[in-house]
VEXPAMI-946206 format. One record per atom (N, C-alpha, C, O): residue number from 1; residue in three letters; atom name; x, y, z. Coordinates in nm, 3 decimals. Layout:
<atoms>
+------+------+------+---------+---------+---------+
! resi ! resn ! name !    east !   north !      up !
+------+------+------+---------+---------+---------+
!  NUM !  ALA !   CA !       X !       Y !       Z !
...
+------+------+------+---------+---------+---------+
</atoms>
This chain:
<atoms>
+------+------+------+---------+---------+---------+
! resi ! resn ! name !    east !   north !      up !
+------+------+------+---------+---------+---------+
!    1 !  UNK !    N !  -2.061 !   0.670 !  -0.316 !
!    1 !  UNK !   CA !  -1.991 !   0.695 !  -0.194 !
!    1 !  UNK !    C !  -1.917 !   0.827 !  -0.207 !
!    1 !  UNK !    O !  -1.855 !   0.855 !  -0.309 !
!    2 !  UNK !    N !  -1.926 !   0.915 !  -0.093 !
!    2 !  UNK !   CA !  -1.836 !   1.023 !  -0.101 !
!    2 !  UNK !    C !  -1.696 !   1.021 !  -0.048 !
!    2 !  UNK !    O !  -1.691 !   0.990 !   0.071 !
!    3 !  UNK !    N !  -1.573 !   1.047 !  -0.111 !
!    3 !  UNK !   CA !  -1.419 !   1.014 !  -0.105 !
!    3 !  UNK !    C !  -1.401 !   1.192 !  -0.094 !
!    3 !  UNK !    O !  -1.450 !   1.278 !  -0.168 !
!    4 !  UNK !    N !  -1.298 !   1.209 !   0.045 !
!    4 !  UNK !   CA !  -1.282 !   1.339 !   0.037 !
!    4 !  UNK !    C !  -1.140 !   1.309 !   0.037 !
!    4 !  UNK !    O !  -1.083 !   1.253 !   0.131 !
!    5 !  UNK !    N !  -1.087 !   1.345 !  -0.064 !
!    5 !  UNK !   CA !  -0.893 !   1.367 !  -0.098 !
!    5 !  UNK !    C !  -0.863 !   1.522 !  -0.045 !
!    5 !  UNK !    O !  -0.949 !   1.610 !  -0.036 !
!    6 !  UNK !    N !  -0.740 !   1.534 !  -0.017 !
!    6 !  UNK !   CA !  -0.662 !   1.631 !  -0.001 !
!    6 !  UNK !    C !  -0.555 !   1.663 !  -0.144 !
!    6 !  UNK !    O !  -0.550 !   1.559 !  -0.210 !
!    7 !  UNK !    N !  -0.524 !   1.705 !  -0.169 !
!    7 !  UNK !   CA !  -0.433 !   1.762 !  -0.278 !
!    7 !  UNK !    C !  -0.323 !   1.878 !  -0.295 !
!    7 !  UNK !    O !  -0.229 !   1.899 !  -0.372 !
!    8 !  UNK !    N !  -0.402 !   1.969 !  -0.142 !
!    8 !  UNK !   CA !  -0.297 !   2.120 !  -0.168 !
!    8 !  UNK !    C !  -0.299 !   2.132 !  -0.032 !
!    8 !  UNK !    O !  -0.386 !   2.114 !   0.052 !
!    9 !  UNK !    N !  -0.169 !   2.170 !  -0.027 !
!    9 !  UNK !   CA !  -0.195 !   2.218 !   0.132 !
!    9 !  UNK !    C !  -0.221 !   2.407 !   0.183 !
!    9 !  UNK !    O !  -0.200 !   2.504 !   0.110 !
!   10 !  UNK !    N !  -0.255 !   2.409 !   0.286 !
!   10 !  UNK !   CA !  -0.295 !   2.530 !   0.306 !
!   10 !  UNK !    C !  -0.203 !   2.572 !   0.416 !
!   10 !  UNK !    O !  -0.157 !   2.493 !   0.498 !
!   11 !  UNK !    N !  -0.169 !   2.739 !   0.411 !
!   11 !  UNK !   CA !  -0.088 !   2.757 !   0.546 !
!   11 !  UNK !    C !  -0.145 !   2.711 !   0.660 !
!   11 !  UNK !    O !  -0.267 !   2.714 !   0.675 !
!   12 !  UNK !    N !  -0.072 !   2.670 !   0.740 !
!   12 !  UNK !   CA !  -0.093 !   2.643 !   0.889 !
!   12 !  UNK !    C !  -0.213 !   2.729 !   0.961 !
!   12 !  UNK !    O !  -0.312 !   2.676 !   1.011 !
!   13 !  UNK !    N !  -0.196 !   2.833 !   0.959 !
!   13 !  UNK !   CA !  -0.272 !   2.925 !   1.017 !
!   13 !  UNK !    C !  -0.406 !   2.934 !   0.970 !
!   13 !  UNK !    O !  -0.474 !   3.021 !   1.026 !
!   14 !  UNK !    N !  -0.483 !   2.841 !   0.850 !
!   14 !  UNK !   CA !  -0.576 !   2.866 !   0.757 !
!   14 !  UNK !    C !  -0.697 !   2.777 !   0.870 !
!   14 !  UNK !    O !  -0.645 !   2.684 !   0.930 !
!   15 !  UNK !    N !  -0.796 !   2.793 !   0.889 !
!   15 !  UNK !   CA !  -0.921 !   2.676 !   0.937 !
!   15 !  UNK !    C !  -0.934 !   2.560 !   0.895 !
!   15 !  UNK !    O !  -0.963 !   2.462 !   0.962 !
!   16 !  UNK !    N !  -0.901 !   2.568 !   0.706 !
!   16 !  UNK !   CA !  -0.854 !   2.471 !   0.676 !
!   16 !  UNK !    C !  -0.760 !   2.380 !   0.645 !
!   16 !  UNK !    O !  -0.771 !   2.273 !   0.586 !
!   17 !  UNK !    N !  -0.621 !   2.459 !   0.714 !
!   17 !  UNK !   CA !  -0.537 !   2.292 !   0.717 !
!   17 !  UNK !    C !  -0.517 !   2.198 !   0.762 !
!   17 !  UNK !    O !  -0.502 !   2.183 !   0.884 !
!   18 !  UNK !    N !  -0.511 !   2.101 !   0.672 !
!   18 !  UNK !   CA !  -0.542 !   1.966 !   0.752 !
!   18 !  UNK !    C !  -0.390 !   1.933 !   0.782 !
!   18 !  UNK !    O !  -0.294 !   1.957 !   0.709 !
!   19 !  UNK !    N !  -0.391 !   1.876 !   0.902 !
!   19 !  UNK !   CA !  -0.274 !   1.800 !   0.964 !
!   19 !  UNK !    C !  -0.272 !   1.664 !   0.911 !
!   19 !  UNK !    O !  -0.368 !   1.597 !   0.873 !
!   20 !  UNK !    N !  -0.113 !   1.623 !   0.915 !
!   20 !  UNK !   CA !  -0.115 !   1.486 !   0.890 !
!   20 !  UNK !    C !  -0.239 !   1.383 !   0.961 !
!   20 !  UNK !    O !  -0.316 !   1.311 !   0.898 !
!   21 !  UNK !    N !  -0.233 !   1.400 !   1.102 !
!   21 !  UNK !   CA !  -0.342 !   1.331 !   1.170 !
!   21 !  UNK !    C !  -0.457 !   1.312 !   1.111 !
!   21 !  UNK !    O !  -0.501 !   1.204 !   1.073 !
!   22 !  UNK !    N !  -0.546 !   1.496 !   1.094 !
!   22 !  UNK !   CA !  -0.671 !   1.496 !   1.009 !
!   22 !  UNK !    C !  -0.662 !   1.410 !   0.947 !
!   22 !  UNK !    O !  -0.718 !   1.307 !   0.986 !
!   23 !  UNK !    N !  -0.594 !   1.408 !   0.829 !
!   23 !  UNK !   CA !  -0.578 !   1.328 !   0.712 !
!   23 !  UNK !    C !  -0.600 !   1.154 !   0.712 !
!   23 !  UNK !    O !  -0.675 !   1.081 !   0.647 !
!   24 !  UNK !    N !  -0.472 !   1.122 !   0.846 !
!   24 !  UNK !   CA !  -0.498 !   1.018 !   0.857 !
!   24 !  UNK !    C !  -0.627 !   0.964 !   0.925 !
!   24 !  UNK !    O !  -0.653 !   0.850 !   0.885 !
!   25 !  UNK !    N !  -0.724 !   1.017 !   1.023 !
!   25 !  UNK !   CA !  -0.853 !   1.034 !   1.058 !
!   25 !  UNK !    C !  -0.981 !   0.986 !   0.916 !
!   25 !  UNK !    O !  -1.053 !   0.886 !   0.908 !
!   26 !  UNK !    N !  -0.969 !   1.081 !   0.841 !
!   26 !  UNK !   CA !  -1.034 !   1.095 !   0.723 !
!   26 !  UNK !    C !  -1.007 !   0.965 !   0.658 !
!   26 !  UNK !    O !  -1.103 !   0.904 !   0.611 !
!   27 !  UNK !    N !  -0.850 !   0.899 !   0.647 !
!   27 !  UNK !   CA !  -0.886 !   0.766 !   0.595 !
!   27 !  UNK !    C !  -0.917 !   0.662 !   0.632 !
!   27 !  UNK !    O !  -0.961 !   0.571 !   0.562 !
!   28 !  UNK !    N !  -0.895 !   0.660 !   0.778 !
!   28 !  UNK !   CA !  -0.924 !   0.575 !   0.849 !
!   28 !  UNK !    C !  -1.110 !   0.532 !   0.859 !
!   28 !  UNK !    O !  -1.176 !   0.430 !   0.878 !
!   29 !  UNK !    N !  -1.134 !   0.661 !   0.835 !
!   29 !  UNK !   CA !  -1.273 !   0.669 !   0.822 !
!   29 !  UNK !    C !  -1.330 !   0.604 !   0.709 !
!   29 !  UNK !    O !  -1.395 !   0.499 !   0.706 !
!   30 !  UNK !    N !  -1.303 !   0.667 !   0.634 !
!   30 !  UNK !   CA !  -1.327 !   0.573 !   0.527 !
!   30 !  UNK !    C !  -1.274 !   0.437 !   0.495 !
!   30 !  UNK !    O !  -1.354 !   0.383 !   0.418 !
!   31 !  UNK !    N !  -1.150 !   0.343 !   0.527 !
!   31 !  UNK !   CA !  -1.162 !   0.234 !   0.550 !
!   31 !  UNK !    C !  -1.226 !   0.161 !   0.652 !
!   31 !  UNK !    O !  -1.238 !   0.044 !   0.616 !
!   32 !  UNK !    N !  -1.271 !   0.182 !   0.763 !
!   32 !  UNK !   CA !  -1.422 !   0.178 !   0.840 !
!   32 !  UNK !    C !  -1.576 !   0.171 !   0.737 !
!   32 !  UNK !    O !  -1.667 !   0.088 !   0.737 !
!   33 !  UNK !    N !  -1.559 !   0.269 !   0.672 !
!   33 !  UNK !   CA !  -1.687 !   0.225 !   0.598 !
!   33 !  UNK !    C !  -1.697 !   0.122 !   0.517 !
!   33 !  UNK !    O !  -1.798 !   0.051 !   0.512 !
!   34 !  UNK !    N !  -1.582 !   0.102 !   0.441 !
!   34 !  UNK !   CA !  -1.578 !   0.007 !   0.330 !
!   34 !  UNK !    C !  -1.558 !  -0.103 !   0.376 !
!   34 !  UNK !    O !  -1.629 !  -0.189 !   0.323 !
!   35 !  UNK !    N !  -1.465 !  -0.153 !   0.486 !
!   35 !  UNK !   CA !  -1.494 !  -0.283 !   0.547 !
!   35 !  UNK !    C !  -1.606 !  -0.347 !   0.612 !
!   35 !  UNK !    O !  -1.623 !  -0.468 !   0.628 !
!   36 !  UNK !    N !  -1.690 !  -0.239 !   0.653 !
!   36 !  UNK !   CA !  -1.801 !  -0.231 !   0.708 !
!   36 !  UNK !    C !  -1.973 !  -0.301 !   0.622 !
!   36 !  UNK !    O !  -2.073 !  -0.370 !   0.640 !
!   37 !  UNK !    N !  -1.878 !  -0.195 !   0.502 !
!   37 !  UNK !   CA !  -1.988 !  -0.203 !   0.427 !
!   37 !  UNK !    C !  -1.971 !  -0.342 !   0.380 !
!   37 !  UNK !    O !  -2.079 !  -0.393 !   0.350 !
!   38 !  UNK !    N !  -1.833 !  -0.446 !   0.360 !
!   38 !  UNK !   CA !  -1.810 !  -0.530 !   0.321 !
!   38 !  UNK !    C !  -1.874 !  -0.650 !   0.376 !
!   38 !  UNK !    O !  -1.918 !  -0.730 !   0.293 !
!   39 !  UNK !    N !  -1.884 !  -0.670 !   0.474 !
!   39 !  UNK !   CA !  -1.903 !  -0.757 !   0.611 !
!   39 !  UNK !    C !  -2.049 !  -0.731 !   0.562 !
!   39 !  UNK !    O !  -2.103 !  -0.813 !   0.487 !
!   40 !  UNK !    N !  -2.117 !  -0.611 !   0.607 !
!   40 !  UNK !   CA !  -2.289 !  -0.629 !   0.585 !
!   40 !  UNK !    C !  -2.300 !  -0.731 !   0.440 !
!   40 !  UNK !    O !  -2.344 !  -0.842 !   0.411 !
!   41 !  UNK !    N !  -2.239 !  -0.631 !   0.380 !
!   41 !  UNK !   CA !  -2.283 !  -0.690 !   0.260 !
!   41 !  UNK !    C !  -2.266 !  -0.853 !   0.263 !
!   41 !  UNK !    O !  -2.378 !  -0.900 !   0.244 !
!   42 !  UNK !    N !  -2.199 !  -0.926 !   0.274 !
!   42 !  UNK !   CA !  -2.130 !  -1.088 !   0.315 !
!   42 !  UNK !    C !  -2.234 !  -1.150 !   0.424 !
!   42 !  UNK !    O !  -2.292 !  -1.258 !   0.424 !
!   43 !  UNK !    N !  -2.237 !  -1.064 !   0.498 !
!   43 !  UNK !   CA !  -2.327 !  -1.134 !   0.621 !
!   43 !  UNK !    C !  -2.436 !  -1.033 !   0.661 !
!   43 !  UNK !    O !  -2.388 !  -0.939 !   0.725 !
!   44 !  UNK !    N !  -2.550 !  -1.027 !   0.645 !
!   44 !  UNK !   CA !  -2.679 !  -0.894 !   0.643 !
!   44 !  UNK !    C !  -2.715 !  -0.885 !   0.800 !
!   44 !  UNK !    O !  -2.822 !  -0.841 !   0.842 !
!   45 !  UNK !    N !  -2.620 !  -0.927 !   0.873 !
!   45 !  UNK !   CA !  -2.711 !  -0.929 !   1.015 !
!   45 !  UNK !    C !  -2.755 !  -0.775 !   1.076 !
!   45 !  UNK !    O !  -2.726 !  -0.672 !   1.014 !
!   46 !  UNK !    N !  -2.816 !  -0.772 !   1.184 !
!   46 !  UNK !   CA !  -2.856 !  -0.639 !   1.253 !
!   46 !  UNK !    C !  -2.748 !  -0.577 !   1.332 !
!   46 !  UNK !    O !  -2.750 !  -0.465 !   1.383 !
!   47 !  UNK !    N !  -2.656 !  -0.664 !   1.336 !
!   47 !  UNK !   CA !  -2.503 !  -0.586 !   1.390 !
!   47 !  UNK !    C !  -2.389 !  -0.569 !   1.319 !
!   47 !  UNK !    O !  -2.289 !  -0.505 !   1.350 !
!   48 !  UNK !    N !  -2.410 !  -0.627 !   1.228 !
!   48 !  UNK !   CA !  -2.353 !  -0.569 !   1.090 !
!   48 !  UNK !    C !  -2.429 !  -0.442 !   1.009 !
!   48 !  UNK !    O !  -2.359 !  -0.359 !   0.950 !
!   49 !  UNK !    N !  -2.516 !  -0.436 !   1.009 !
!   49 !  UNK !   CA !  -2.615 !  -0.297 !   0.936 !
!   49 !  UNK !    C !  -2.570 !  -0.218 !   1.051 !
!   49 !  UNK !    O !  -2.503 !  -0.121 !   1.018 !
!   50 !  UNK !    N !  -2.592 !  -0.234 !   1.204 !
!   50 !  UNK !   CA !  -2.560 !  -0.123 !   1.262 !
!   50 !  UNK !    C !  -2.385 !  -0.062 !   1.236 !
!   50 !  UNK !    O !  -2.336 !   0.047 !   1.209 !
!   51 !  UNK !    N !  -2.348 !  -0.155 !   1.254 !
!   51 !  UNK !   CA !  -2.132 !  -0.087 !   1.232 !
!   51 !  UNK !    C !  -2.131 !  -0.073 !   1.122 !
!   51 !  UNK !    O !  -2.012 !  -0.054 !   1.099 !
!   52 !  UNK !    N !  -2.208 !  -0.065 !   0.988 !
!   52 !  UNK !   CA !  -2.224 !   0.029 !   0.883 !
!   52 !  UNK !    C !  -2.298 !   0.158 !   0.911 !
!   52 !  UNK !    O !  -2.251 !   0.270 !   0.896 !
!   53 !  UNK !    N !  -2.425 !   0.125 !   0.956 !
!   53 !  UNK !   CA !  -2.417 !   0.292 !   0.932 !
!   53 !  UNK !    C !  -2.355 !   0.343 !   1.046 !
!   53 !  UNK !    O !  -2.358 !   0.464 !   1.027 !
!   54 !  UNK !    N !  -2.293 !   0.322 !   1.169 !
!   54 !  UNK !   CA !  -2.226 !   0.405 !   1.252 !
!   54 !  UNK !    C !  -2.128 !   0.439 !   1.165 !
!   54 !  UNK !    O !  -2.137 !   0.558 !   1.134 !
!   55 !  UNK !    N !  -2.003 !   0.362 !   1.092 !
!   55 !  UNK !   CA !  -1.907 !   0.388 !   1.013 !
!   55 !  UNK !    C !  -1.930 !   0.551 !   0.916 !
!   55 !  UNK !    O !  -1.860 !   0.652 !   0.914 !
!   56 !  UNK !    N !  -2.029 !   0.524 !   0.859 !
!   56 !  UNK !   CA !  -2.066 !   0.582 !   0.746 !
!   56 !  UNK !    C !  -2.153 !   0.709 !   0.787 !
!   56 !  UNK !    O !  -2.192 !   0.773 !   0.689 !
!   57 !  UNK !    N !  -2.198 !   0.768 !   0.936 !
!   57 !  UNK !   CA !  -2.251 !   0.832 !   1.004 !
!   57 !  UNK !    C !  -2.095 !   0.896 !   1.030 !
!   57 !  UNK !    O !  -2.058 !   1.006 !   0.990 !
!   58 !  UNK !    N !  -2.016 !   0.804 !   1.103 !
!   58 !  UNK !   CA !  -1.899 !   0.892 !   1.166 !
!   58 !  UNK !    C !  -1.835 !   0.952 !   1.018 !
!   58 !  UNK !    O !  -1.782 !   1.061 !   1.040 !
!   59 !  UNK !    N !  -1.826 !   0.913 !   0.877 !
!   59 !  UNK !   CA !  -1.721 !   0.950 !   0.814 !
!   59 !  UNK !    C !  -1.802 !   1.059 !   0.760 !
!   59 !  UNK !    O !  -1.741 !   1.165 !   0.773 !
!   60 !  UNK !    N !  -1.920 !   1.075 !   0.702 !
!   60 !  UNK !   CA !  -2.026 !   1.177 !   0.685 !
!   60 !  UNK !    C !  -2.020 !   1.285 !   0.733 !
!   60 !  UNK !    O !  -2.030 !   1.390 !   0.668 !
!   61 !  UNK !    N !  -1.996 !   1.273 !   0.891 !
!   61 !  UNK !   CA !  -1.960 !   1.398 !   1.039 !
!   61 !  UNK !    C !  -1.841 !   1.465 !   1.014 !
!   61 !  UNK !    O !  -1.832 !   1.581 !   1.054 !
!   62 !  UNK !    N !  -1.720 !   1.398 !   0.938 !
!   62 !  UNK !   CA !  -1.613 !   1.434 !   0.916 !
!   62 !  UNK !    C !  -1.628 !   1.559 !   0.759 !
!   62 !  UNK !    O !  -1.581 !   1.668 !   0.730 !
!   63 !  UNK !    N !  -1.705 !   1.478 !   0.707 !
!   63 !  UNK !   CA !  -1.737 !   1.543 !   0.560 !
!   63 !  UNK !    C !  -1.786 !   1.695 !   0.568 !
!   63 !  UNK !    O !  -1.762 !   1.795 !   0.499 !
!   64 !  UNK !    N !  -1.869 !   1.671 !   0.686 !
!   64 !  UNK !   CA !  -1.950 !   1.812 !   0.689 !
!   64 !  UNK !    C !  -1.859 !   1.920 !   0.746 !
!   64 !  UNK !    O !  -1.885 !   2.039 !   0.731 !
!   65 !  UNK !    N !  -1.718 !   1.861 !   0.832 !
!   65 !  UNK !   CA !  -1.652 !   1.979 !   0.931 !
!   65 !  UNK !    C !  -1.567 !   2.002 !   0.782 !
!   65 !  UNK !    O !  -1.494 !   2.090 !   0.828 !
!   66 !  UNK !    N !  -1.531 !   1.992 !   0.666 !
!   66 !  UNK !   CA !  -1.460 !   2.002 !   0.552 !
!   66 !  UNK !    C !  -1.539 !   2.097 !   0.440 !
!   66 !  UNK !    O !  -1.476 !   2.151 !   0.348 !
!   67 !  UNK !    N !  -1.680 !   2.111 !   0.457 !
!   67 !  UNK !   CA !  -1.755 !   2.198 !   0.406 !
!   67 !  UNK !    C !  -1.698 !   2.334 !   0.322 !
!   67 !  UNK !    O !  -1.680 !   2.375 !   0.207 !
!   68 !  UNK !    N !  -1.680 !   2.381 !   0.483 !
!   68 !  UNK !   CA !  -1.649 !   2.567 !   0.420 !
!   68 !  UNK !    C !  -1.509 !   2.585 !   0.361 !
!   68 !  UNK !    O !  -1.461 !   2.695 !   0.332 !
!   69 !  UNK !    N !  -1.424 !   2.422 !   0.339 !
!   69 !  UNK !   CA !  -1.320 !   2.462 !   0.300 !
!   69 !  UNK !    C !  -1.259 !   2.476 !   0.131 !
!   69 !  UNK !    O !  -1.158 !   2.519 !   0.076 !
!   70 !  UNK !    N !  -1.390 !   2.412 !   0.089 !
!   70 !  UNK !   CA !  -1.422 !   2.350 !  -0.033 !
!   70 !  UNK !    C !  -1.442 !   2.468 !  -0.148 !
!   70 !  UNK !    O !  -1.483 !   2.554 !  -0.070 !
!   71 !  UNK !    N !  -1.442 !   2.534 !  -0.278 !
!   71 !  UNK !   CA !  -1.496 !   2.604 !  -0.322 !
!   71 !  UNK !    C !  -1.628 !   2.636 !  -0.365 !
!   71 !  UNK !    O !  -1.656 !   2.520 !  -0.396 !
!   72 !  UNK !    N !  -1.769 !   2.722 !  -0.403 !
!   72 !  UNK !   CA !  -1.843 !   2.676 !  -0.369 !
!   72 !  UNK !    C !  -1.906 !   2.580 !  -0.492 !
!   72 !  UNK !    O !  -2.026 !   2.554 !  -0.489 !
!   73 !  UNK !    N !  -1.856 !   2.550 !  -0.555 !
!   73 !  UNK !   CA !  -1.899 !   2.458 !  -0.647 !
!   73 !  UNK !    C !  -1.898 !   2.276 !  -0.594 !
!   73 !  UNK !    O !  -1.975 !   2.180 !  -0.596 !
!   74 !  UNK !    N !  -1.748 !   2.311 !  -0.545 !
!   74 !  UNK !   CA !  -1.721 !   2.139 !  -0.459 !
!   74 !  UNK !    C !  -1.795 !   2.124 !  -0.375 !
!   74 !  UNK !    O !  -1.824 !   2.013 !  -0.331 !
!   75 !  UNK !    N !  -1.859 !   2.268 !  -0.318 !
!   75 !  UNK !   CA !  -1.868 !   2.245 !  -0.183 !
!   75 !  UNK !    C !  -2.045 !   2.196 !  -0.218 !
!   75 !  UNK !    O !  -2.118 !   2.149 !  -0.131 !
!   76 !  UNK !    N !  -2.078 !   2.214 !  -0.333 !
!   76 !  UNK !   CA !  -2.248 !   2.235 !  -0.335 !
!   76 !  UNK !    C !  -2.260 !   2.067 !  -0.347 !
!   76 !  UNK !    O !  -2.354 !   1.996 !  -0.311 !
!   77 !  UNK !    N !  -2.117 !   2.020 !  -0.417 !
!   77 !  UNK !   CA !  -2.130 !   1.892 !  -0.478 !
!   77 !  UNK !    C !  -2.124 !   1.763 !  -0.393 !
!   77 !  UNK !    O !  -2.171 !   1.649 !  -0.396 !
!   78 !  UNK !    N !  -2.033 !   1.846 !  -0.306 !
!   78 !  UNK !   CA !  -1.999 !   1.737 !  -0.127 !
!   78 !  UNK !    C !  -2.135 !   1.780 !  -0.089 !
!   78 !  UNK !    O !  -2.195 !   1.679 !  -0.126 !
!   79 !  UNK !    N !  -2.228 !   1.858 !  -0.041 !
!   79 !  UNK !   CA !  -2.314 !   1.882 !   0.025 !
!   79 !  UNK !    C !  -2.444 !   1.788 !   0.000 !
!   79 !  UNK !    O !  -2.509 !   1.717 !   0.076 !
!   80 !  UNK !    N !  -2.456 !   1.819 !  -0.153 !
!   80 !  UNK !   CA !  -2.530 !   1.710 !  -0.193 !
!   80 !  UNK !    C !  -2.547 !   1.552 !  -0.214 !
!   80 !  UNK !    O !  -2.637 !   1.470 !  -0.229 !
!   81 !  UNK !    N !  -2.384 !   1.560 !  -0.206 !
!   81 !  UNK !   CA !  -2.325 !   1.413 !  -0.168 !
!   81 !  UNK !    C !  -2.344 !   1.339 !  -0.056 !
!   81 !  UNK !    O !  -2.331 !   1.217 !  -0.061 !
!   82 !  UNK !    N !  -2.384 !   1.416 !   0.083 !
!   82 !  UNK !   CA !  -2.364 !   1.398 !   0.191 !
!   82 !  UNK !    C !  -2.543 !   1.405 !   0.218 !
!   82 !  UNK !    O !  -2.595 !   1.334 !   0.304 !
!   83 !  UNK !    N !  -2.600 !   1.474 !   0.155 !
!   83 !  UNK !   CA !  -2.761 !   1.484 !   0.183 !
!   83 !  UNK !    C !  -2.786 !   1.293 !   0.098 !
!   83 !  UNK !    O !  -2.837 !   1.211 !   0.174 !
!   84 !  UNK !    N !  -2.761 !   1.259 !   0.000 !
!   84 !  UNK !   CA !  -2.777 !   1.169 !  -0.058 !
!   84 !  UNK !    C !  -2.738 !   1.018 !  -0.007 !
!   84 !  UNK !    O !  -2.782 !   0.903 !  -0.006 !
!   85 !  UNK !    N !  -2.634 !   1.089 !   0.031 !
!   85 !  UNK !   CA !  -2.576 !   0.963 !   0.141 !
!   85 !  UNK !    C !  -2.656 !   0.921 !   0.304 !
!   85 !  UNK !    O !  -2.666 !   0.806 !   0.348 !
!   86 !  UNK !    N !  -2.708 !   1.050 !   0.376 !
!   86 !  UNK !   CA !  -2.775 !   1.031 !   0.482 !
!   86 !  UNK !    C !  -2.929 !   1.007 !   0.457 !
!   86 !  UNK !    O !  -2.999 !   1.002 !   0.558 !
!   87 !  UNK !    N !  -3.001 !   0.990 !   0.318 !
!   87 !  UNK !   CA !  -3.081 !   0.949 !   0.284 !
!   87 !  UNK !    C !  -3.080 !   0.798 !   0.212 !
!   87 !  UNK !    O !  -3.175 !   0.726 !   0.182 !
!   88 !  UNK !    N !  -2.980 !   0.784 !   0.201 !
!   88 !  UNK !   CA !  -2.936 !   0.598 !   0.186 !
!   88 !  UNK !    C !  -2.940 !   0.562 !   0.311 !
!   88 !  UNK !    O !  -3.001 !   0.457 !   0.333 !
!   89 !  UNK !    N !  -2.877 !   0.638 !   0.431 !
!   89 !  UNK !   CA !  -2.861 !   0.550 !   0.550 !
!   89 !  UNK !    C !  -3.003 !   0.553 !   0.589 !
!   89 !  UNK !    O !  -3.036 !   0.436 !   0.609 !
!   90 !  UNK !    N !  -3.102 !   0.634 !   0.609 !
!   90 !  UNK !   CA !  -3.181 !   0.641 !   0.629 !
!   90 !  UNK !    C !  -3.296 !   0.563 !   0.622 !
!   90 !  UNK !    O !  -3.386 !   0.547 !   0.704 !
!   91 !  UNK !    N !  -3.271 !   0.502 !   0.478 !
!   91 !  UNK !   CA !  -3.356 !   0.421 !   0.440 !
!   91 !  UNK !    C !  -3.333 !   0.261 !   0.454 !
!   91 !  UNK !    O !  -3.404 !   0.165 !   0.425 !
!   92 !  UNK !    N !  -3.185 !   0.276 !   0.518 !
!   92 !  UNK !   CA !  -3.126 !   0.103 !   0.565 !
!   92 !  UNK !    C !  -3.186 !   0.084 !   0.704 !
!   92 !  UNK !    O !  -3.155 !   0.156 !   0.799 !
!   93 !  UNK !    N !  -3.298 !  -0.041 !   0.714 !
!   93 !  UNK !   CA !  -3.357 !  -0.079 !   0.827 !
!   93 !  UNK !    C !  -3.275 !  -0.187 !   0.904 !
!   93 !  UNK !    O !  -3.295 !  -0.307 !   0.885 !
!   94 !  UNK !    N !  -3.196 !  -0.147 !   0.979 !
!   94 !  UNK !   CA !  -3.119 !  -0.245 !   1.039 !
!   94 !  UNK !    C !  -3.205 !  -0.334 !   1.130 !
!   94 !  UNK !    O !  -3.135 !  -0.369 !   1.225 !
!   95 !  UNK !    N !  -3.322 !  -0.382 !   1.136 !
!   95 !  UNK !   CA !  -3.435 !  -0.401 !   1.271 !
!   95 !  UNK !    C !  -3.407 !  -0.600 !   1.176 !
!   95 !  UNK !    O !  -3.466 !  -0.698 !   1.220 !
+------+------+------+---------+---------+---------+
</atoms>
């Protein structure tokens, strides 16, 4: 699973600072996935697989607007994190 933490903050004025909100967004997101993922996992139905991968689609979407803020080493490592991850969802047949 990809976990995107904050740690430093950036001036205000930067593309990348995140606001308290962002922040709280980002976790919210990710507790969406993990409960999500919890429930499928407990109960496998087709509306449970779907509110996982929507979860895990929306927190992914978030991952990618965090990209260019990353250095490019993190950033190669989230990228690939995020290709790896939309190839898990990919392969979950919710039908």
């Amino acid at each position: 699973m990809i976990c995107i933490a904050f740690a430093c903050r950036k001036p205000a004025d930067s593309p990348c600072f995140v606001t308290e909100s962002e922040s709280q967004e980002v976790t919210t997101a990710l507790e969406d996935v993990v409960q999500t993922g919890l429930t499928y996992s407990e109960d496998p139905t087709q509306g449970n697989c779907l509110a996982y991968q929507e979860a895990f689609r929306a927190y992914l979407d978030i991952a990618k607007e965090f990209l260019p803020c990353w250095t490019p080493i993190h950033r190669d490592e989230l990228r690939e994190g995020i290709k790896d991850a939309e190839e898990e969802l990919a392969s979950l047949d919710c039908r």
